[in-house]
C-alpha angles and dihedrals in degrees: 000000000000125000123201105215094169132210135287110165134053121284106273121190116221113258092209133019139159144140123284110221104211098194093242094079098278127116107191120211117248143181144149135206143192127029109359085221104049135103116304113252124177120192121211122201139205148237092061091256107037121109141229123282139196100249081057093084103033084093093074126071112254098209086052113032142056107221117202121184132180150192115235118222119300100012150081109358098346132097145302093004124228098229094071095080089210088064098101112219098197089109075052103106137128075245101059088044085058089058096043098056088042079055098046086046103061093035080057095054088230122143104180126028132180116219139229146178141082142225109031086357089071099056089045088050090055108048081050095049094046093051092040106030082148093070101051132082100176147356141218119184119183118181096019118226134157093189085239123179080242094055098043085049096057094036101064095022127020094055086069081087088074091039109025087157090051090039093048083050092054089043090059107037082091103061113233105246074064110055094033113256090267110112090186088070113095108154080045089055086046096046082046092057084050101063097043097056080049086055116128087222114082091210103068094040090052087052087044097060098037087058096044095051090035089064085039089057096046085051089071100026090108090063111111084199092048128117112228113247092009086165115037101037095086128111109278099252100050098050089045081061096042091054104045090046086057099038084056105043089043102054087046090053076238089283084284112139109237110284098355105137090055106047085050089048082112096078095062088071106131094034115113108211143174119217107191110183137165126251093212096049108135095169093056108011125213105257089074093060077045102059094039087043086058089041101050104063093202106050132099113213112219120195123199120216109192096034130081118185099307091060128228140216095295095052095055082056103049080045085051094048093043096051090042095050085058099041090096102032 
């Protein structure tokens, strides 16, 4: 999912830039922002699938940090690019986004990076930060998720209990001959949607990703703070891509095994970290941010009250606090 973290600072325009070529077909999007000699910071977006922005940055200092962004695979800048139904994301794997940020690193000449991002960001910075604790001086996770079996389960389909008309819809936006008559299939309706937003005909991609963002949009449609049709108000390319790239990690549980990023929360010790999560999250509810939050020694747990997944005021604040604490460590 997407999180909206909002902007603080002034707009700021990247100083270098260019594409990673990662040696498997891909060329990864890149560019950093701010002083040239300040602290490493690496943000981490969500979907997965969809892209960097500008307001993304506008949380750091520009007179203190160096702010590097990126593209992962498939989307925003980088490429090949997944709205193009013939890109094959099969090189397209949290795995493959671990050894893409290890390779920007060192092309970058950084040591030491902190990390930040949310949603889906926050799974990927932690599967990072769990094989690489060496590489990373802080942490701040906004919108907590650990891409569990669990979360994906209740996601797309237990809060359905909240919106059984919209969930049906999104049931049945994959006809049944399709996703094989069974409804207890989840990962088989997400591998469904998969493969319809991979359909030659543009037709049935364009319905496919209508259905999936509509329900995505409905997810967070009880958040004062919200933006309406977060999801689906995006230009056509970039939330086909953004479609096909979930669909696919989803219905793959995002090759993690069950519960792994929590039972390797250990090796973040040492690791200050921020997790800054909304109380009114239905999409990722708050007990996951809880749980990390007992496991990671060295994490503070922020709620808050006034915020759901989309984020608020007093969210861009806490991020604000958060990236500033860290700005002369």
């Amino acid at each position: 999912m997407l999180l909206y973290l909002g902007a603080v600072y002034p707009p700021i325009e990247p100083h270098d830039h260019g594409h990673l070529d990662t040696g498997d077909g891909h060329l990864v999007h890149w560019e950093v922002c701010g002083n040239p000699a300040g602290k490493p910071a690496l943000v981490v977006h969500g979907g997965p699938g969809s892209g960097c922005t500008p307001n993304q940055r506008r949380g750091f200092d520009p007179e203190r940090y160096r702010v590097i962004q990126f593209d992962q695979r498939n989307c925003g800048r980088s490429l090949p690019h997944a709205a193009d139904p013939a890109t094959d994301l099969t090189t397209n794997t949290t795995g493959h986004l671990i050894a893409d940020m290890e390779r920007l690193r060192e092309h970058l000449g950084v040591d030491r990076w902190l990390l930040y991002g949310g949603s889906w960001g926050s799974t990927l910075m932690l599967a990072y930060a769990e094989a690489h604790p060496e590489r990373v001086s802080e942490m701040v996770v906004c919108g907590v998720t650990m891409t569990r079996r669990s979360e994906i389960d209740w996601l797309y389909r237990g809060v359905g209990r909240f919106f059984p008309q919209q969930w049906e819809r999104f049931r049945d936006g994959v006809p049944e001959a399709v996703r094989g008559g069974d409804p207890d299939d989840l990962p088989g309706l997400l591998a469904a949607y998969a493969r319809l937003a991979s359909d030659p005909d543009p037709a049935v991609r364009t319905k496919a990703a209508h259905d999936w963002t509509a329900w995505e949009d409905t997810v967070i449609s009880l958040e004062v703070n919200g933006k309406p049709n977060a999801y689906s108000d995006q230009p056509p390319a970039d939330l086909l891509a953004m479609v096909r790239i979930c669909s696919h990690y989803f219905s793959n549980a995002a090759w993690l095994e069950e519960g792994v990023l929590l039972r390797e929360a250990h090796r973040l010790a040492g690791i200050p970290g921020v997790l800054i999560h909304g109380r009114f999250d239905l999409g990722s509810p708050l007990d996951t941010a809880w749980q990390l939050a007992r496991a990671w020694p060295d994490a503070r747990l922020v709620v808050v009250e006034d915020s759901g997944h989309t984020g608020s005021g007093t969210m861009r604040k806490e991020v604000l606090a958060a990236l500033d604490g860290f700005a002369d460590r």
